[in-house]
Structure formats: C-alpha cells, structure tokens
C-alpha positions as CSV (number, residue, x, y, z in Angstrom):
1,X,39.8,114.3,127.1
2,X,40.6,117.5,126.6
3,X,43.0,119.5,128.7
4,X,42.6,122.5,130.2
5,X,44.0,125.5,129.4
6,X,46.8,127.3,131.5
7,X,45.2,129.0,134.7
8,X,45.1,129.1,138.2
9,X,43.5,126.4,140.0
10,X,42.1,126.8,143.0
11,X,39.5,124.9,145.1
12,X,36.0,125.3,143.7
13,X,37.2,128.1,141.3
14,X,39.5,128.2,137.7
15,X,41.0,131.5,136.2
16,X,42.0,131.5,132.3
17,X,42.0,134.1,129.6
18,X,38.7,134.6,127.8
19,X,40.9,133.8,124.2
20,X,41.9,130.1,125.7
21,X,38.5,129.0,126.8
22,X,36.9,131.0,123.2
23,X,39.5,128.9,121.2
24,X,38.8,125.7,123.1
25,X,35.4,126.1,122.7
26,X,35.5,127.1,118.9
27,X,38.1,124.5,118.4
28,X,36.2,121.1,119.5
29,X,33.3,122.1,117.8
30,X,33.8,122.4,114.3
31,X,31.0,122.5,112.3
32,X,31.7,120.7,109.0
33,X,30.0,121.8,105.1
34,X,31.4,119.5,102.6
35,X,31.6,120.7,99.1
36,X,32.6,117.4,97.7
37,X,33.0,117.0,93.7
38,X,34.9,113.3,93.5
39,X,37.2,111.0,95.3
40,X,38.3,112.7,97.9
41,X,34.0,113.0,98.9
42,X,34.2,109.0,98.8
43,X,37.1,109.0,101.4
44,X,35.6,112.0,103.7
45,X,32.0,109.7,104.1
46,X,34.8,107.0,105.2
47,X,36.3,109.5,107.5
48,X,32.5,110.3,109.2
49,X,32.0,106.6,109.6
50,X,32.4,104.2,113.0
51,X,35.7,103.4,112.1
52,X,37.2,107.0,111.4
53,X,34.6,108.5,113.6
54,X,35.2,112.0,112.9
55,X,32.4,113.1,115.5
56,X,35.0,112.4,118.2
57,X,37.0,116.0,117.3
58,X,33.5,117.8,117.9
59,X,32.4,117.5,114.1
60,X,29.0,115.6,114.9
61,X,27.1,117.5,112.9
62,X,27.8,117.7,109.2
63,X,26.4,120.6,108.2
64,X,25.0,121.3,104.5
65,X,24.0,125.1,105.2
66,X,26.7,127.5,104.6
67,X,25.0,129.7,107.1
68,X,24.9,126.9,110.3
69,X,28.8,125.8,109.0
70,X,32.1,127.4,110.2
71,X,34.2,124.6,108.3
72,X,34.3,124.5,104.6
73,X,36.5,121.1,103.4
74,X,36.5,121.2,99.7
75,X,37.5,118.0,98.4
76,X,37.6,117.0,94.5
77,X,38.4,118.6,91.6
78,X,37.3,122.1,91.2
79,X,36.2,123.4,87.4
80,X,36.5,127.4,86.7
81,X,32.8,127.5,86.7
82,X,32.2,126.2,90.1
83,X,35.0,128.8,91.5
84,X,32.0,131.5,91.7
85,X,29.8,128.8,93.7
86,X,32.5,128.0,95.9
87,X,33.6,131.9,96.5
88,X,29.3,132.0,97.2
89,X,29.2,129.2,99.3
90,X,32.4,130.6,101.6
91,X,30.8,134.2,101.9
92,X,27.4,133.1,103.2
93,X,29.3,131.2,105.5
94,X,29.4,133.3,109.1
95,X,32.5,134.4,110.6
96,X,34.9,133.0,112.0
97,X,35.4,130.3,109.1
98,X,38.1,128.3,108.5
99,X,38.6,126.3,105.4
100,X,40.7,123.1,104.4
101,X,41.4,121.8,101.1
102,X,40.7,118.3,100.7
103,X,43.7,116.7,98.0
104,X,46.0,117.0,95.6
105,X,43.3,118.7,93.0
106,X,41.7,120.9,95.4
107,X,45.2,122.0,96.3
108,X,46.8,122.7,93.2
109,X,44.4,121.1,90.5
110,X,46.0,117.4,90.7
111,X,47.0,115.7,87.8
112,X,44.2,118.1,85.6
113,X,46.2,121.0,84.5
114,X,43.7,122.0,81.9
115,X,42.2,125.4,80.9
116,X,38.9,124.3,82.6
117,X,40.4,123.1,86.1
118,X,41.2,125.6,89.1
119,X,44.9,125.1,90.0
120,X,44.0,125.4,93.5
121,X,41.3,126.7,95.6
122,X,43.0,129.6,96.9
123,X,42.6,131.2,93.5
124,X,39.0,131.6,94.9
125,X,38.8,131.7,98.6
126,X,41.4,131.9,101.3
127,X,42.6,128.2,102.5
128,X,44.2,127.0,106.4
129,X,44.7,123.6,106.0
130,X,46.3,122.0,103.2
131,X,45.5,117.5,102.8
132,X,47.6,116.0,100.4
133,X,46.9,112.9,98.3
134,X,45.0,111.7,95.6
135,X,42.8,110.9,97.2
136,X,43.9,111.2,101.0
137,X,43.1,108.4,103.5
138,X,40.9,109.3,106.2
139,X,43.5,109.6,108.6
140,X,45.1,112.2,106.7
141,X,41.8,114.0,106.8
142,X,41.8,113.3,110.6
143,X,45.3,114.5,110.8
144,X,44.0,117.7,108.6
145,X,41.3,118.6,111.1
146,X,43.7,118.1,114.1
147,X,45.7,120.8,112.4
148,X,43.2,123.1,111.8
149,X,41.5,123.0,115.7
150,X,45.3,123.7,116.7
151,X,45.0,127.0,114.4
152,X,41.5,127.3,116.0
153,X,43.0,127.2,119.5
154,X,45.4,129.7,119.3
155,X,44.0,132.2,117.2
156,X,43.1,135.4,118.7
157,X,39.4,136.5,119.5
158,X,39.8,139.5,117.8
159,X,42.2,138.2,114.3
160,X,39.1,138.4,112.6
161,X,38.6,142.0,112.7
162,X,42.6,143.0,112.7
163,X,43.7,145.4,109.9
164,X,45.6,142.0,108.6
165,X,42.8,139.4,108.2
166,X,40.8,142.4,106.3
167,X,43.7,143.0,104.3
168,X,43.8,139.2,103.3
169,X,39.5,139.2,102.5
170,X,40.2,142.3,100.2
171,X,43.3,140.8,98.3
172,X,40.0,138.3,97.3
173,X,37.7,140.6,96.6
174,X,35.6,139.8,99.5
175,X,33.9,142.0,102.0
C-alpha cells in the first residue's frame, strides 16, 4: 500500500500540496516502452511475468507507442545507427518522460567497445536511472524502477519547464 503523503488529517477531509499528490500519482503509474535489442529484453519479459510481476509498481500496461509511454527502458546493446531511432523514439514521447538504461551496454557500451557500438545512451538522449549488469536480474530491474518512481515523487511539477531542464534538452539538441 502506498502511503500518504504529509498533510493534515482531519475527519472526512485531507490537505497536501498539489506537487505530492502529482508525484504520487505520476509515480505509481509508469507507463513502460521497451526498446529492447538483446539480453537484457530476455530478462525485462522475466521481470513483467507472475513471478517478478512488475505490474505491481503501476507498470500494467507495457506500452509500445512512444506517444501513450512516459517510460523509456532501453536495454541491449545500442549500434550508432539506431542512436537516431532511439533520439526519435524519446522525442515523440510526451512530457514528462523519464528514461532508464537497462545494463552494462546500454550504459556505457558493455564489453563492445567498437567503432559501431554507442558507449552509452546518454550520448543520445538524457538518462535517470542507471541498471547495472550484463545482463541484470529482474530484481535489479525492479530495484531500477523503485529508483526512478522515488525521482518521480519528488520532482517538482514545474522542473520540466525550469530554465535548467531546458538547458539539459538543448545541450542534446532537442527541443
């Protein structure tokens, strides 16, 4: 169960602030888009299954529509030619977004330092959660979604149009 946030209670009547309940409600209902290229897409399905059961942090619905998703897990190894797709896929997505990376390659390009593999997905987009491993067990990906809805939850209704958070889109080129 999910607790409250901090307020008055009262008989037949609660008082918050409009960013708690906003967070709470953005936070435990995460709408996933998988951009899976290899292992780590193996171990996310295990993660969405009964035994994992993802759906019970508010991700029910897998999503693959950029434009019904607000969280973008990339997981597997990302070539230099799918960096334009991915950037594509993360713009159409509607704000606010959020986006993990899903292992050691879509972190820093794993074990494939090559000229055609992207050392890292935030070459190409902006990143919030970082899951290590190659590839990480599903509770790390739990663990990984935990973190983010705690980012979620605290983050400011209005962070997404601050001076900073444009600042961070334009130092990537996006708009």
């Amino acid at each position: 169960m999910v607790a409250p946030p901090d307020g008055v209670v009262g008989e037949g009547f609660f008082a918050t602030k409009l960013n708690d309940v906003v967070g709470l409600a953005r936070a435990n209902s995460l709408w996933p888009l998988p951009f899976a290229t290899s292992c780590c897409g193996i171990e996310f399905m295990a993660t969405m299954a009964s035994h994992y059961d993802l759906a019970r942090f508010g991700s029910e619905r897998v999503s693959f529509s950029p434009r019904q998703a607000d969280m973008l897990l990339v997981m597997g190894t990302i070539s230099k030619k799918m960096g334009p797709i991915l950037r594509q896929v993360y713009e159409q997505m509607a704000e606010p977004r959020w986006v993990i990376a899903v292992g050691a390659c879509a972190s820093s390009g794993g074990v494939f330092d090559t000229y055609s593999v992207l050392q890292g997905i935030d070459k190409v987009i902006p990143v919030d959660v970082y899951v290590p491993g190659c590839p990480p067990r599903p509770e790390q990906i739990v663990d990984g979604v935990m973190k983010l809805q705690e980012l979620v939850k605290s983050e400011s209704v209005r962070r997404r149009s601050s001076p900073e958070y444009q600042e961070l889109l334009a130092s990537y080129n996006i708009k």
